[in-house]
Structures are given as structure tokens and as C-alpha cells.
N, C-alpha and C positions, 0 to 999 in steps of 0.2 A: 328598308326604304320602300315607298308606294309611290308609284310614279305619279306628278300631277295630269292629269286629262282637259287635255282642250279642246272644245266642240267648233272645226269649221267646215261642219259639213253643211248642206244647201238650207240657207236660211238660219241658222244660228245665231244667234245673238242678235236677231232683230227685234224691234219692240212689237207688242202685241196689236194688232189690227184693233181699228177704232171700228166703235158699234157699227154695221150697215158698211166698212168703208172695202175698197178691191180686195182684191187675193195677192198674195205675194208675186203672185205669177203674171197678172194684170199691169201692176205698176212695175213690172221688170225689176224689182233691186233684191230677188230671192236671191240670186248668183250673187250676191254680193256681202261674203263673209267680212265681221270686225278683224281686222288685218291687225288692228291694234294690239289684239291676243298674242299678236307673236312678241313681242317686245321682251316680255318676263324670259320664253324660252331663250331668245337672241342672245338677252347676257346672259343667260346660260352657258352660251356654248362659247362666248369670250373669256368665261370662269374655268373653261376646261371642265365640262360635263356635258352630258350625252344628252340628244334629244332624237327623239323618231319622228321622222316629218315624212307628207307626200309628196312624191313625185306624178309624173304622167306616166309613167311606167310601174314601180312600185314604188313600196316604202322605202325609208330608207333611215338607218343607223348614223346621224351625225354627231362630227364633234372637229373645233376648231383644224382646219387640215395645216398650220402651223407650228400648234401641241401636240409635242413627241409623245408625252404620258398622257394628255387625253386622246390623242390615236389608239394608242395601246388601250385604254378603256373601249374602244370598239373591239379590239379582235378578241379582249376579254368578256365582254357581254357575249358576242356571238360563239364562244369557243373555236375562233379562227384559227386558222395557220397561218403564220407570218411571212411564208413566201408567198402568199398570196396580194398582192395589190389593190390598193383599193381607188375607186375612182374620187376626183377631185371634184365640186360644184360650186361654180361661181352665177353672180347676177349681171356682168357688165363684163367690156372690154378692158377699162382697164386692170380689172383682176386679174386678166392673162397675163398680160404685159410684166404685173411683177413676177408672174410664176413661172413664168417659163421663156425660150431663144424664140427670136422673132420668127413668124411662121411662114412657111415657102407660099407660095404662089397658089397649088395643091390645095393643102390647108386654108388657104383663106376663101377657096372659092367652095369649100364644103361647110368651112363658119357661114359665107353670107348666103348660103343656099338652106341650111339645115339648123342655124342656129336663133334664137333659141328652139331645144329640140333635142329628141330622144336618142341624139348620136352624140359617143364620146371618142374625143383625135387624142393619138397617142401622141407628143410632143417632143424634146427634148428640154428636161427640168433645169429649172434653176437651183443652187444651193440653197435657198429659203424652203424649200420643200423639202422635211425630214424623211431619211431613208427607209424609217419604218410603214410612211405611205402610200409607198412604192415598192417594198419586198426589196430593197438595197440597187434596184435597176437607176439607171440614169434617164428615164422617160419614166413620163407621169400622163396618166388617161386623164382629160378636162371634157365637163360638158356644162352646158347651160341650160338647165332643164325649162321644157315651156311651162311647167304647172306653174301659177303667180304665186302661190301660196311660197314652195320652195324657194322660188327667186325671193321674195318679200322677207323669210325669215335672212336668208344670205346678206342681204340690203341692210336691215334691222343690225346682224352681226358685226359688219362690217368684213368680216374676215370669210375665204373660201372656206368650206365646210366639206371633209372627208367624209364620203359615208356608202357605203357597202347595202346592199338590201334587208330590211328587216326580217331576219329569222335567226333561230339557231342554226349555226352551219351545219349542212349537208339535207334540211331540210327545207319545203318547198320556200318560195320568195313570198312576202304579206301583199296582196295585193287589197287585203281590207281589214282594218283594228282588229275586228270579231276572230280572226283566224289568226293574230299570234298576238294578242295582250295577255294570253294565258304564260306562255313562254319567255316572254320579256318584259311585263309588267314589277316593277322594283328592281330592272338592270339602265335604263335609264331615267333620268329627274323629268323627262315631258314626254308625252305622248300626244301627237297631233291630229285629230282624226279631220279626216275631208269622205269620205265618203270611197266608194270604188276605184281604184285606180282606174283611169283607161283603158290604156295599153294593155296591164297585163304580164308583159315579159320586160326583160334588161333593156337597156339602152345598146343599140349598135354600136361596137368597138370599133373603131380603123385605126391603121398605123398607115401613113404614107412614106410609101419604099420607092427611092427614083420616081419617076413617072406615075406609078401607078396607088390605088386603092387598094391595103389589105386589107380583108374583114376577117378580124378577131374575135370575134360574137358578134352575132348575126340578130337581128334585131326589128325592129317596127320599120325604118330606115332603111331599104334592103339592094341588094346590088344591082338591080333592075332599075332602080332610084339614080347611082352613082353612076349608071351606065348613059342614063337621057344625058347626063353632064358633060357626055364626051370622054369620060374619065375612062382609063382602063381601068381594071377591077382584078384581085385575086381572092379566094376564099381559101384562108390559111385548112392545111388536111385535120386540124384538129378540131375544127367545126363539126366535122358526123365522124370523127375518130378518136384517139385515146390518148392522152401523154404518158412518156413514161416519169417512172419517178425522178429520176434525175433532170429534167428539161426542166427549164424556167420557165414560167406564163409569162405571160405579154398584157393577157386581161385575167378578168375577175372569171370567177365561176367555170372555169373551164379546164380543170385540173381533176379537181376529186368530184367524187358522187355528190350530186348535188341536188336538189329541188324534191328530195327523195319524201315517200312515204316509209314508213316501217316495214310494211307489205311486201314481199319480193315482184319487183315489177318484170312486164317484158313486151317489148315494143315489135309489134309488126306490121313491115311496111309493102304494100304493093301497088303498083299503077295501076294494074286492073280492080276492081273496087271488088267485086264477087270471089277473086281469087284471095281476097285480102280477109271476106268475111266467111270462106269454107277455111281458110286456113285457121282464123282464131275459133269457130266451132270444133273442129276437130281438137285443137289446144282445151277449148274448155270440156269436151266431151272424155278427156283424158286426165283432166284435174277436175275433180268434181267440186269442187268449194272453189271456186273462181268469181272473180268479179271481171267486168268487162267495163270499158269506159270506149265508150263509141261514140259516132256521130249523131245528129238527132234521126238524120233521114233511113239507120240503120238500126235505131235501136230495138224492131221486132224481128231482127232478121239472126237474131243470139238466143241459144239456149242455155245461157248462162247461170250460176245463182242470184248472180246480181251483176245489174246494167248501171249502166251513170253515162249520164247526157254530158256531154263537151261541148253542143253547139255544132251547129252548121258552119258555118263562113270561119275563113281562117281570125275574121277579125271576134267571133264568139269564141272561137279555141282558144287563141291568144289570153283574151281576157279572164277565163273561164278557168283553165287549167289549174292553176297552182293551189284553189280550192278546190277544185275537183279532188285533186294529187293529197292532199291533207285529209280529204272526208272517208277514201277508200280506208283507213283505219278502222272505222268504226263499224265496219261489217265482217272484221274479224277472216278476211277471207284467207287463203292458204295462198294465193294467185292473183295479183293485176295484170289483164290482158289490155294491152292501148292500142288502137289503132294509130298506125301515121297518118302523117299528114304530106301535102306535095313540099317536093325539097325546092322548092321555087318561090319567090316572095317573101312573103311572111313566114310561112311553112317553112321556112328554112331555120329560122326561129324558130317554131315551134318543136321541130324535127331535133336541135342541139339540144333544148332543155331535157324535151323526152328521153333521148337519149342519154344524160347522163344521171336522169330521175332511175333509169332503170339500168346506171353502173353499166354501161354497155352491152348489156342482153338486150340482144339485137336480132332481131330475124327479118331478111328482107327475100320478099317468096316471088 
């Protein structure tokens, strides 16, 4: 099978400019993809077959979240593990409403603050939601993602759509076609191209426990955000720590090595910024085939084999990363050195992915 390919990245499917007439850009309607395109993939995914669609975050692997055996065609595309959970996406309220117990007080004032939007609330499920998209737990993660394109195919479908981020498990997340159509091109019937993700990383997880905000994966969303709300906040320990094998997740991605390159990677992290960058020289000065993946503002300050730019601002790492984490392959090196990032904000995101891109090889100096 070849997947079909649908183009809605900026400007697509619009008619050709008349002799002498504006730029797409002039008359404003470049942002404005044929929505219509989704329709074919929509019943798609009422047929029970898979479609990769964007998010504001990343990609993402869908397929009816009410079909047991088309669920199960996701965690077979991605060579998943079945304890693993998968998030739910809807377009509207009342999709909630059939999927899951009416929401606390907590909960609602995080849908009307963050929804639609890159936060998914852990629930408690209703029986219409099969066990297999949940890993057999009795809560189910729901978000309503802001990209239109996602909401629009959801609308289109009529049905919430399960879906997991696009990649093969345990490597990095698709945050753009070109970096995993090689890998999943013939494991789903559509491929949806929009162009760059935003974001960049996962959606913020929370479960609300008593009173308070847990964060389950740390996200774009971030607890500094739940905190203007008034809200207490907790950040479950396995956000910058490890599960063991027998614990059950709660979210997605946060179990096994994940986001990983081939490359053996290794993350270090220090508040003082110099102490951060004699430490990884000395690192690459003792592995001689090493790659480094650093900041922009640091990257002559390495005497590395090879450097690779991540971007300044948490919000160029965020985006930047998961291709970055994919490219290091191709320079064959022995060693990825990553610099951290602050565990505050975004960085706190960034800081989980890193750290489970690099299996918990962790140095913090």
C-alpha cells in the first residue's frame, strides 16, 4: 500500500493568480487551505483506517478512538506497546460529554481557560471508550487540539479520533512530513501535510487530584500558566525521572526511551551556562567523534566534530528539536552531547523529552 498524500500546507489548492492580479499574501486568503480535502480522509477513519494528520504540536497517527481493531492498527503502525495510552481528540463539547463523567469544577475551568489547545485533562472514562485506548486504565487523556485543520478532519468524521504522535516508537516525534514519510509512508491510507508544526513538542498532560493540578507531561501549557489560575500544581517525579517496569503510566511517552536517535545520546545540564559548556568540551575532548547539539549563542564556544544549532529561545528549541534529534544520524558520530535547557517553563518540556531521547543519561554539573 502507498499512502495517498494531501497538500494543506499554506496556499495549496488555490487557483492560479490572474495576469498582473495581488500575491496570495495581499488578498489575505494564502492561510486559507481546501478544507474540503479532508472529507475523503474523514471516512477514512469512520472505515476504520488510519490517517496522519497535524496538530499544533506534532503529528499525529489517527484512527476512529471508538474502533478496537482500528486502535490496534495504530499501536501496529507505530510498533507500540499496549500499556502505553493513547490520547483521545475531539472538535466540540459535546464529544466530551458522550466520552467520558461530567467534569469537576477543576476541569472545567482548565477546558475554558486552555481549550481549544495543546493541554490534555485526564478524565474519568466512560464504557464507550475501548480499553485498548487507554492501556485497560479507567481514565482516558482528551484534548481539543487548536490546529483547524485537526478539529476540521474530527468535524468531517464525526467520531473522536485516537491518535499517538507520528513516528515509529521510541523515535523522535514528526513535527514535519519530510522527517517521517520515509518510515510510515504505506502504514497509513492518508498522509496530511500542513506544513511545520508550531509547537514542536506533546501536548501538556494533567490529571486533577483533589484540589490540585497534576502534570503528567510537561508541555507548551506549562505550570507557571496553571499557577496565574489560582490553581495548585504538582509535577508528577517522573517528569525529569524514570518509571520502573512494573508502574503503570498515566500519559503517553513517558515510560520507555523515547524521541530517541540511533546515536547514543547524553544530556547535560547546568545553571551556570560556562560551567555547562567546559563541561561538555571536556566530554567531547574525551570522545573524539562526538556531535554536539547546542545553543545558537554557544555554538563557537565547542570543539567538537560536529555542532548542530537547536535555536536560542525555549520557543526555537521546542520547535527545532525533534529534527534536530533525527539529523544527528547522518554524521555517523560515536557521541550526542545536548545541552539542557532551564527546568522552568517550557524547558521543562524540553528538559522531559531530552531526557528520555537520551534513556536517562543524565549529567547535571
Amino acid at each position: 500500500m502507498i499512502s495517498k498524500y494531501i497538500d494543506l500546507t499554506v496556499g495549496a489548492g488555490l487557483a492560479p493568480l490572474a495576469k498582473g492580479g495581488m500575491s496570495r499574501s495581499d488578498r489575505g486568503d494564502f492561510i486559507c487551505p481546501d478544507y474540503t480535502k479532508l472529507e475523503e480522509p474523514a471516512k477514512a477513519i469512520r472505515e476504520g483506517k488510519l490517517v496522519l494528520f497535524p496538530t499544533e504540536t506534532v503529528y499525529g497517527i489517527g484512527a476512529n478512538a471508538l474502533d478496537s481493531e482500528a486502535v490496534k492498527r495504530i499501536f501496529a503502525a507505530k510498533g507500540r506497546k499496549q500499556d502505553n495510552p493513547l490520547i483521545v481528540h475531539i472538535s466540540n463539547m459535546n464529544m466530551l460529554t458522550d466520552l467520558v463523567e461530567k467534569p469537576n469544577e477543576i476541569e472545567q475551568k482548565l477546558m475554558d481557560k486552555f481549550w481549544p489547545g495543546p493541554l490534555t485533562i485526564v478524565f474519568k472514562k466512560k464504557k464507550i471508550i475501548p480499553d485498548v485506548v487507554t492501556a485497560g486504565l479507567d481514565t482516558v487523556g482528551i484534548r481539543m487540539p487548536e490546529n483547524i485543520i485537526s478539529r476540521k478532519l474530527i468535524e468531517y468524521s464525526g467520531v473522536a479520533i485516537a491518535a499517538p504522535s507520528a513516528n515509529i516508537s521510541g523515535r523522535p516525534s514528526g513535527t514535519k512530513i519530510s522527517d517521517i514519510i520515509n518510515e510510515l509512508n504505506g502504514k497509513v491510507e492518508y498522509i496530511i501535510d500542513s506544513g511545520m508544526a508550531e509547537i514542536g513538542v506533546e501536548s501538556t498532560v494533567v490529571r486533577v487530584l483533589g484540589n490540585a493540578v497534576h502534570i503528567l507531561r510537561p508541555g507548551k501549557i506549562t505550570k507557571e500558566d496553571f499557577e496565574k489560575l489560582g490553581l495548585k500544581v504538582n509535577v508528577d517525579k517522573h517528569v525529569l525521572g524514570k518509571y520502573e517496569n512494573q508502574e503503570k503510566v498515566m500519559s503517553p511517552g513517558m515510560k520507555y526511551r523515547h524521541y530517541a536517535p540511533k546515536t547514543k545520546c547524553l544530556l547535560v545540564y547546568s545553571k551556570n551556562e560556562a560551567n555547562l559548556i567546559n563541561e561538555i568540551n571536556k566530554i567531547a575532548e574525551n570522545n573524539k567523534n562526538t556531535a554536539v547539539i547546542a545553543k545558537t549563542r554557544n555554538l563557537d564556544k565547542y570543539n567538537a566534530e560536529y555542532i548542530l544549532d537547536m535555536g536560542d529561545t525555549l520557543e526555537e528549541i521546542s520547535r527545532n528539536i525533534f529534527t534536530i534529534l533525527r539529523k544527528v544520524d547522518d554524521y555517523k558520530a560515536d557521541l550526542v552531547v545536548i545541552e539542557g535547557a532551564p527546568q522552568t517553563g517550557l524547558g521543562l518540556a524540553i528538559m522531559n523529552r531530552l531526557i528520555r531521547a537520551c534513556d536517562n543519561n543524565y549529567i547535571e554539573c
